[in-house]
N, C-alpha and C positions, 0 to 999 in steps of 0.2 A: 673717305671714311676709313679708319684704320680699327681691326678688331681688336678686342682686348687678348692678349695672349694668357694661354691656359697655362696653368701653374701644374707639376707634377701634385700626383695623390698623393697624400701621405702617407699613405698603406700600403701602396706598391702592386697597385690594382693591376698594374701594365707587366706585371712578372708570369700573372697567369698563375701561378699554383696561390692555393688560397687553403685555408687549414686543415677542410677535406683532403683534399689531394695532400698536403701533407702526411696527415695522422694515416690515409690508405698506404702511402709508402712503407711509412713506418713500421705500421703492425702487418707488413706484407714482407719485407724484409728481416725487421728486427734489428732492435738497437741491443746493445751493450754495455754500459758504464761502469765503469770499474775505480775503485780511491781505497788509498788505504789511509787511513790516520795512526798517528803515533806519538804516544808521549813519553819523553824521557825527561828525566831529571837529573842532571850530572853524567852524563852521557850511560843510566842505568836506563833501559827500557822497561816504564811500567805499566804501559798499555800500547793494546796494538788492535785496530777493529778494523777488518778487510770488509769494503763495501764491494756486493756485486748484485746490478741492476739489470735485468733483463727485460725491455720493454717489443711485446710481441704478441702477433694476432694468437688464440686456443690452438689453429690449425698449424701454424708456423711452431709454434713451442712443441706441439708434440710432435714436429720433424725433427727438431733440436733433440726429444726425449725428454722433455719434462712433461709430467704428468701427474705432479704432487696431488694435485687437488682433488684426483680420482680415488687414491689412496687417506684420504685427510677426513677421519670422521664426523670435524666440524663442518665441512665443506658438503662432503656427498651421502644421500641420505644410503646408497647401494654399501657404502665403506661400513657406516653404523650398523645396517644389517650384518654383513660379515664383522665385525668386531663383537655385537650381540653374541652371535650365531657360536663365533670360538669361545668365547665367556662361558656359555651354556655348555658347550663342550668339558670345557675342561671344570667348571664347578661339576658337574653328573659325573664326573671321571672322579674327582673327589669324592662326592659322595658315595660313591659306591665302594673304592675304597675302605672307607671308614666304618660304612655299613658290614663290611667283612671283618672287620675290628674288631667290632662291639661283639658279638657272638664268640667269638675265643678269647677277647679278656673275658668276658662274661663267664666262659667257662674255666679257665684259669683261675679267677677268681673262686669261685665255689668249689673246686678242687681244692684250693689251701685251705680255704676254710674249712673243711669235711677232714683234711689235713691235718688241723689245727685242733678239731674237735677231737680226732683220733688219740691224738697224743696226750696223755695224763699230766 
């Protein structure tokens, strides 16, 4: 009696790495991808858009140094507090400003008038 022979998987079950263990490499590592497009016309170039892709674990990017998203008010609620917080700053720096204004035009003003009134 002869057994029937086993056909390969077609997934490639017998490699051993399976999409876990991929994507753990990946954002453990960190990929790259980098293209540039360009269009000319008449050999003028009228566009030119550099693509660059960084795919990587939060912990491995900020080995790298990136750490936009800490700084990105849409992203972190801590960014919006300090972006508030300088807002607030510099409007009361204004206002106060301004509040020192008002009182010496104010008194400038009534000067020329009284000025004004003096003179026949």
């Amino acid at each position: 009696m002869t057994t029937p022979s086993r056909l390969p998987d077609p997934y490639g079950q017998g490699s051993g790495a399976n999409l876990a263990d991929i994507l753990e490499r990946v954002l453990d590592k960190g990929v790259v991808i980098a293209g540039d497009i360009r269009i000319n016309l008449l050999d003028i170039e009228l566009l030119t858009i550099k693509l660059r892709l960084v795919v990587a674990s939060v912990d491995k990017a900020k080995e790298m140094g990136i750490d936009w998203w800490e700084s990105d008010p849409a992203l972190s609620s801590g960014a919006r507090r300090d972006e508030l917080a300088r807002e607030n700053a510099e409007l009361r720096e204004r206002l106060a400003r301004l509040e020192e204004l008002v009182p010496r035009r104010a008194e400038e003003q009534l000067e020329q008038r009284r000025a004004e009134e003096e003179t026949p």
